[in-house]
N, C-alpha and C positions, 0 to 999 in steps of 0.2 A: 504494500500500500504506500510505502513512503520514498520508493523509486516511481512507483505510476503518482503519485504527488510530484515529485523534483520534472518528471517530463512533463506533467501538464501545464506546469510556471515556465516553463521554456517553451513550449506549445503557443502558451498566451501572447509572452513577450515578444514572439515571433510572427504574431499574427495581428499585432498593434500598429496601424495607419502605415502611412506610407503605400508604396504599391504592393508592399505586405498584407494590407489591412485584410482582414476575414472576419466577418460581425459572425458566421455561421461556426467558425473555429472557436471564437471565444467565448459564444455559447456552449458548445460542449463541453469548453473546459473549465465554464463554471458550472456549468446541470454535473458534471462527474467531482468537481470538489464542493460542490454545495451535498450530494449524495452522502458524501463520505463527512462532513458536519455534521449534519442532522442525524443520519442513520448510524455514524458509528462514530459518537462525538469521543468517546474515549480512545481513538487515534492522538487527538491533540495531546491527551494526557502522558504519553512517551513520544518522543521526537525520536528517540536512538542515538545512534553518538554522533549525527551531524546536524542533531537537534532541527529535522525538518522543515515541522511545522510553524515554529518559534523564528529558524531565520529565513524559511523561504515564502510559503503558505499566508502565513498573518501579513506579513507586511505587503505584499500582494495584495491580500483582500482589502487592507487598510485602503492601498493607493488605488485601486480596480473598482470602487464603491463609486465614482464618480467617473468611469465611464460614459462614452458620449451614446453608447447603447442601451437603454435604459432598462430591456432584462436584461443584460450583462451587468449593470449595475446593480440591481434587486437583488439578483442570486448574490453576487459579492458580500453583500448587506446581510443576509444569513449569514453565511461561511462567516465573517468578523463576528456574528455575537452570537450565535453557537459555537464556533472553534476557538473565541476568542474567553467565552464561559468556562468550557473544558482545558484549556492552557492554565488559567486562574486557579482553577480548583488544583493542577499537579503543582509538584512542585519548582515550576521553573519560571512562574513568577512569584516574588516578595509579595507578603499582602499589607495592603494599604498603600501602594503606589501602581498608579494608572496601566491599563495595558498597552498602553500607548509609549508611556516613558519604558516600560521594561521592556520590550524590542527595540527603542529608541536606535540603539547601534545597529542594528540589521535592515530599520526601515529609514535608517540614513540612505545605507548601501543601496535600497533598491530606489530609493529618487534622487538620489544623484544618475543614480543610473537609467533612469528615466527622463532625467532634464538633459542629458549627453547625449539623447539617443536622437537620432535625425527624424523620425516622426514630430508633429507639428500636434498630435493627439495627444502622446505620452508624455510631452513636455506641458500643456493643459492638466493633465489631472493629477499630474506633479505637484505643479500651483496649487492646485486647488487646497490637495492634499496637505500642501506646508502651511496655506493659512488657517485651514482647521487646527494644527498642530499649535498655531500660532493662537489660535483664538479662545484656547482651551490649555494656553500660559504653559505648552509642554517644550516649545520653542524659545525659554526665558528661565530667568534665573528659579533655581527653587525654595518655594515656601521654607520661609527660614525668620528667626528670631531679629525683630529691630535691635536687638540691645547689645551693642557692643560690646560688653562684656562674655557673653555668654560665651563659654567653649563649644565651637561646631562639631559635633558629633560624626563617627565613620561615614554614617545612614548620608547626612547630610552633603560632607565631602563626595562623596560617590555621588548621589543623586546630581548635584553643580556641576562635578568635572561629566557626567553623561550628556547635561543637556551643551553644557560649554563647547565641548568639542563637535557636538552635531549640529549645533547651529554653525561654529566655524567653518566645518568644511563645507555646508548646504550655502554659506553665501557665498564662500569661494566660488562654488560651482555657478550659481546663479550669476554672480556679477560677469564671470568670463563669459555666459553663453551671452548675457547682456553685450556686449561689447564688439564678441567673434563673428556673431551671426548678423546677418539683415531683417528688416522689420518681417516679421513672420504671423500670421492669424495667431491670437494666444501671447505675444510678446510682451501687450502693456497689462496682463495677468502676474507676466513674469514679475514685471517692475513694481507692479502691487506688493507682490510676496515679499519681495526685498527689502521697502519699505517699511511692511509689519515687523519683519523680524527684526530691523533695526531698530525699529521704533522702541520695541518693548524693551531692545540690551539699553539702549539709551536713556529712555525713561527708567526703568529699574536699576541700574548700573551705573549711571552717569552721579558720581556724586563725591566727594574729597574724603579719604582715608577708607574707601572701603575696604574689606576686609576680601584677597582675594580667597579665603580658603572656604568662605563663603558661597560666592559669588563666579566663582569659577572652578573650584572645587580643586587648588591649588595650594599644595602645602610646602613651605619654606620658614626654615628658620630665621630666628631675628638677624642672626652674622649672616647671612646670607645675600647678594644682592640678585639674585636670580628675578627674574618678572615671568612671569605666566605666559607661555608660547603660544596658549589657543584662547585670548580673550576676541570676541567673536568680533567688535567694533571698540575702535580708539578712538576718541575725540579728542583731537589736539587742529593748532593752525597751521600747520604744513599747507603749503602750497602746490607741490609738485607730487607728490605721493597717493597713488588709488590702492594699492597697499602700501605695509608697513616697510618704506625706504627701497622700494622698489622706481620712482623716479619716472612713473609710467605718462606722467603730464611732460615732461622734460622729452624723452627720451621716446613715446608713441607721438604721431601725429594725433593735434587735436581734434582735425578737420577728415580724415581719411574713414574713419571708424563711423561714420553714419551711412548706415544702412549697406553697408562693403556685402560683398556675395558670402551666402552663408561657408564655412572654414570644416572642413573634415573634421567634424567635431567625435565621431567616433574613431580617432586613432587613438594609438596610446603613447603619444608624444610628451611628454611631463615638460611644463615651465621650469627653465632655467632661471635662476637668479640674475644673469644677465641678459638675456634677450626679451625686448619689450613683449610688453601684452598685448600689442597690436599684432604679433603675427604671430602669437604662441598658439599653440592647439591643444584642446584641453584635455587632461590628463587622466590615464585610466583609474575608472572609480575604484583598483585592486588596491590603491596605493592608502584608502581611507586606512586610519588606524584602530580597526573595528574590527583585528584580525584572532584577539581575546576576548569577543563579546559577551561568553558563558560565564566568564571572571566577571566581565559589568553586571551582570543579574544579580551576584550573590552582595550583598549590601557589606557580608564582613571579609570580603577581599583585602588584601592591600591595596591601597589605591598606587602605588608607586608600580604595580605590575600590571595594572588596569588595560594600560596600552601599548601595547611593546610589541614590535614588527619582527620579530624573531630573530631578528639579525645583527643581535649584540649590541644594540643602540636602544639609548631608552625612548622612550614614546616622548619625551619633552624634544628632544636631538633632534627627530624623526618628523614633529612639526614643523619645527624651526627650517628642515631643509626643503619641506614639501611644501608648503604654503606659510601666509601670510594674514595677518590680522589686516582688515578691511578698516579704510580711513573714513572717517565721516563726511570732512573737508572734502575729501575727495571723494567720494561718493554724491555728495551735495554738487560738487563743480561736472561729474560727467552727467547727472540729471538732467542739470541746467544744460548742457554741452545735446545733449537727445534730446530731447523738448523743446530748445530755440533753435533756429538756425544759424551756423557761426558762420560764413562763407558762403555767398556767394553762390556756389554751384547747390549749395544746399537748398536755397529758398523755392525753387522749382518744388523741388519735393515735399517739402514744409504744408503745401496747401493741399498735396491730393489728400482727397479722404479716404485712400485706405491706410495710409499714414498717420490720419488724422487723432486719433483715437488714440494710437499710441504717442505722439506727442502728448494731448492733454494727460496722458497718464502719468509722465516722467515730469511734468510740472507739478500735477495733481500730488503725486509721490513728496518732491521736493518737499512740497506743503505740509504735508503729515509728520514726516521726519524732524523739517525743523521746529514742530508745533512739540515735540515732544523731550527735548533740551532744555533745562531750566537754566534761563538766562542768567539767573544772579549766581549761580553759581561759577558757570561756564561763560564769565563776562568778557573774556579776550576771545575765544574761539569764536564766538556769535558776534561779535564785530569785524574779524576777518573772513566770517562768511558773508556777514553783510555786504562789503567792500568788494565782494565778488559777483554777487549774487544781483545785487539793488541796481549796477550800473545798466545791467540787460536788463532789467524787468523794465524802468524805467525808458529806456529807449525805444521799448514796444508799445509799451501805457502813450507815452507821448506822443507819435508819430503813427503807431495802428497801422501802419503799412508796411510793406519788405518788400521794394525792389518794381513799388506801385500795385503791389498785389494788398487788397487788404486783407488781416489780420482775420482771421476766423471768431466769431465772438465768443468761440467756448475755448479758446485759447486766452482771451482777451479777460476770461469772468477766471482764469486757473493763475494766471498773472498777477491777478489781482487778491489770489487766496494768499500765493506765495509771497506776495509783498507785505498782507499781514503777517505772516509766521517768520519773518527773517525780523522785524521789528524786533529790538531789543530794549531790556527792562534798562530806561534814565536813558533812551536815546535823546538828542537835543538838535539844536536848528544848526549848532554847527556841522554834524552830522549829514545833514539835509543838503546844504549850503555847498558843500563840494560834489554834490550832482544838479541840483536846481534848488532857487529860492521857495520857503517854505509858500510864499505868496503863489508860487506858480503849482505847486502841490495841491494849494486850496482850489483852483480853478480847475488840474485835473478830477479834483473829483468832482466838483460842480459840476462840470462835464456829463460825469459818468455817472452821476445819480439821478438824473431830470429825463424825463421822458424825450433828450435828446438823444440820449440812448435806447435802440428799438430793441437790444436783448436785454429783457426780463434777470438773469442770470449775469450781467456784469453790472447793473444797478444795485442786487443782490450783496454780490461781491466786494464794490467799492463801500456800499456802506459798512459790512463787515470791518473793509481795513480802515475806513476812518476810525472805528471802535475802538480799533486795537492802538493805533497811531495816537489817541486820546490818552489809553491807559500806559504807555509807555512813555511819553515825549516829558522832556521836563518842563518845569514851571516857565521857564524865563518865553517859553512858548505858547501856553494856556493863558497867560495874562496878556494876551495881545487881544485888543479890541477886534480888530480885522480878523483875526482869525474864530475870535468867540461868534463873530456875524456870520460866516463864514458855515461853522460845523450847526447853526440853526439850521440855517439854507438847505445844506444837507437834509436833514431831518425832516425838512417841509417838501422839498422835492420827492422824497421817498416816501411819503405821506399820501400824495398825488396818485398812485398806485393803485388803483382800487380795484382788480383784476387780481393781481400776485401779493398774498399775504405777507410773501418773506420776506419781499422788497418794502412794505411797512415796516417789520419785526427788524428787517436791520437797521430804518432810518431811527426807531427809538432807541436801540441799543445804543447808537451814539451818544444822545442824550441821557442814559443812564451812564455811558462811562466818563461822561464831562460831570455828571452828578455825585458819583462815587468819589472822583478825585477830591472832593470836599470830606470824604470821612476819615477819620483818625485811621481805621486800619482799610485801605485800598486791596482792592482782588479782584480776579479776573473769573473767579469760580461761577460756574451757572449765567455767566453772559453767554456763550455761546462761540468764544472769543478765541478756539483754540483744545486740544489737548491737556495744556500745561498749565496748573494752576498757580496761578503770577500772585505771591503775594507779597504789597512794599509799606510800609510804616512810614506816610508822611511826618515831616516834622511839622509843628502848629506851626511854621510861620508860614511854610509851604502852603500848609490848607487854609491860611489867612488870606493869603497872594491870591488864588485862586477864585477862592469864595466872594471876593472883593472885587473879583474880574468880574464872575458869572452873574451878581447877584442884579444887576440893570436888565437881564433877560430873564427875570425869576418871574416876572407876569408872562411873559412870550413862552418861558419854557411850562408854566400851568396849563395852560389854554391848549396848549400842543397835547398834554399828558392827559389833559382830561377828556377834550375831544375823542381820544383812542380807548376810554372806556367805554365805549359802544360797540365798537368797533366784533365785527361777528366771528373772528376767530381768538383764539383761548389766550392762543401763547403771545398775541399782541396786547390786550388787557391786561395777562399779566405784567408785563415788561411797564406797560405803564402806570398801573401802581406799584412797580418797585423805584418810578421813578416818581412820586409823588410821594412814597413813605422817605425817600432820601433828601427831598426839600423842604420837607415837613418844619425839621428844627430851624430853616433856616431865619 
């Protein structure tokens, strides 16, 4: 039974898209291991010594549940919660950790191997598969103790360094097929997944003195100055680096790698340390360090022997030669680099719509990622993203054309998302001032919030980033008369809306975040403002400054808040008496 198992996962693999594809093959070969689930679920309970089920079968059905075949799908959906029932119950999962985390190394192996593979299907329900992974926090650090003090526990160590290293090598894999390949149906799914996953290392992880033995499931003594060879994303302000000191912005073309003909992405060619990433070809998923996977199950392992390639090298060595920790910076700079156009020969391309979709997603991306960085901690990093990031967004915002072509307005409403999330916590006009005066800033959005704008969705959007541009910018800014005139107008244009609720719902949020900067403790929670919840502690002179600007528009801002308590959708009403409980004292 568990050789007619190992042919049937080869059968499948073999009969997934491409001019491979066989919807009638992969039927059978889920009707014959859906059979063997249901009717003889105690198969799953012994693997044998190549432990079958556990590294071929599950992780299969994991990734095969989201099939573009929809019985091929169903049946997989059995086979995961009957064989994945019976796996539970023997002994070769720990109880009380997911059966998702406890294959984790095996169902690395088969979506790398699935995102490598030249079908345009199997690279799809890869995606799919990593952001459920993601969505269900098994792609992210593990549940563990806030309190610094605590000693982390074996259970713990094991559990971090499992999820650590499978996320590392899953973006490795994802970023290079990002980069090798040309835009392909399923691409900007790719760049979704990449996103999340970073999003949650960065949100969870991004923080001063963490603990890696924590958090990555790495242990070093105090004399020690070793660092952790598989932390999945670094955030620092490198310039030139897509990975860690690999020099890929320097040393690849910036301009060459949009949309290039897809790269023999099934050889088994392995990146060299010196040859760019622009022409490397990605490297056989054998080399993962998943070669001791029955050692990661058992919780009271060593972790020092967790992952070791057999070959006298220990698994820290072993990363260190194979890949690379993925830069944030740079990963923010080749987004932006896929989603605009940098050159000329590109803009042609920039407007078809089959293209189309995946630009907005690599913006769309950008947006999320930076939304999940807390600025006050990571204050130098998120200014040299800024610095990078703000000078393009801005020369699209401004100008809406490339090359006399205009600007797609769902490109034009993702522009304007990512201009709110690069916004950083105390940005100021001097800031502003070395790309355009803040006076002309005001007029783009006036612009772009008046029914001079015919898409609904970048009206949307710019009020958005006025929100956020409010909650950020410092005072010497807010105390400007012109500008308090200014972020009204907004509020009243987007008011005019009486079609699209959101484009309401964003023009009040403005005026609830010109509102907020009057209270002693300032936050960005429950606006709507972002992932990241932004919290800064005015000083009383500040919120004196402020309040003493606003307070000549305190009848104008009534009348606005109150008018919107009629108003026939939920989430506008309420925005407006949270903007009328915030005027209250004044």
């Amino acid at each position: 039974v568990r050789s007619l198992a190992i042919r049937l996962c080869e059968r499948y693999n073999n009969a997934s898209g491409g001019t491979n594809d066989d919807p009638s093959a992969r039927r059978a070969v889920a009707s014959a291991l859906r059979a063997i689930a249901v009717r003889a679920s105690n198969q799953f309970g012994d693997g044998g010594g190549k432990n079958v089920w556990i590294k071929y079968v599950l992780p299969l059905a994991f990734i095969s549940r989201h099939d573009d075949c929809k019985e091929v799908a169903s049946r997989f959906v059995e086979i995961w919660e009957e064989g994945g029932q019976a796996a539970r119950l023997s002994e070769s999962v720990s109880f009380g950790i997911p059966l998702q985390e406890a294959i984790l190394p095996y169902m690395t192996k088969a979506l790398v191997h699935s995102l490598e593979d030249v079908s345009w299907a199997r690279r799809r329900i890869a995606c799919a598969s990593l952001i459920e992974l993601v969505d269900t926090n098994i792609l992210g650090p593990a549940p563990r103790a806030l309190d610094g003090n605590t000693t982390a526990s074996s259970e713990l160590i094991t559990r971090s360094k499992i999820r650590a290293v499978a996320s590392y090598y899953i973006l490795n894999a994802c970023v290079r097929l990002i980069i090798n390949t040309r835009v392909w149906t399923g691409k900007s799914e790719l760049v979704k997944t990449v996103a999340k996953i970073v999003g949650t290392w960065a949100q969870h992880g991004a923080s001063i003195g963490v603990r890696e033995d924590r958090l990555f499931g790495f242990e070093v003594s105090e004399e020690s100055e070793d660092r952790c060879p598989w932390v999945p994303v670094k955030i620092s302000s490198t310039m030139d680096d897509l990975f860690e000191n690999d020099k890929w912005f320097v040393c690849g073309s910036e301009s060459e790698f949009h949309d290039e003909e897809a790269m023999d992405i099934a050889s088994n060619a392995s990146m060299g340390p010196d040859v760019t990433m622009q022409t490397d070809i990605i490297g056989d998923e054998t080399d993962i360090d998943f070669d001791e996977g029955d050692d990661m199950l058992d919780v009271n392992e060593n972790v020092e022997n967790i992952i070791a390639n057999g070959n006298g090298k220990t698994g820290s060595d072993h990363l260190r030669e194979e890949r690379k920790s993925l830069m944030f910076s740079g990963l923010c700079k080749l987004l932006l680099q896929q989603g605009l156009p940098g050159s000329s020969d590109d803009h042609n391309k920039f407007f078809e719509n089959d293209h189309l979709s995946y630009r907005a997603a690599c913006v769309a991306s950008l947006s999320s990622i930076l939304d999940t960085v807390p600025t006050d901690v990571f204050t130098q990093e998120v200014q040299y993203i800024y610095k990078m990031v703000a000078p393009v967004l801005v020369s699209i915002l401004e100008g809406q054309a490339v090359d006399e072509h205009k600007v797609p307005p769902l490109i034009i409403a993702k522009c304007f998302d990512c201009m709110s999330s690069v916004l950083f916590l105390g940005i100021d006009d001097a800031c502003f001032n070395e790309l355009m005066e803040v006076k002309d800033l005001n007029q783009l959005f006036l612009d772009n919030c008046g029914l001079k704008q015919s898409a609904w969705t970048v009206r949307e959007a710019t009020g958005k980033a006025v929100a956020k541009f409010i909650t950020n910018v410092s005072p010497r800014v807010i105390k400007k008369m012109e500008f308090i005139e200014n972020i009204v107008k907004c509020t009243q244009l987007c008011l005019k809306d009486k079609k699209f609720w959101k484009v309401r719902l964003a023009g009040l949020r403005i005026l609830l975040a010109l509102c907020v900067r009057t209270s002693p403790k300032q936050t960005t929670r429950n606006m709507g403002l972002g992932n990241a919840s932004l919290e800064r502690s005015a000083s009383e002179k500040e919120r004196q400054i402020i309040t003493e600007s606003i307070l000549p528009y305190k009848e104008q801002i009534l009348a606005i808040a109150r008018s919107s308590l009629s108003d026939n959708e939920a989430q506008v009403t309420k925005v407006a008496s949270e903007i009328l409980s915030e005027i209250a004292w004044w």
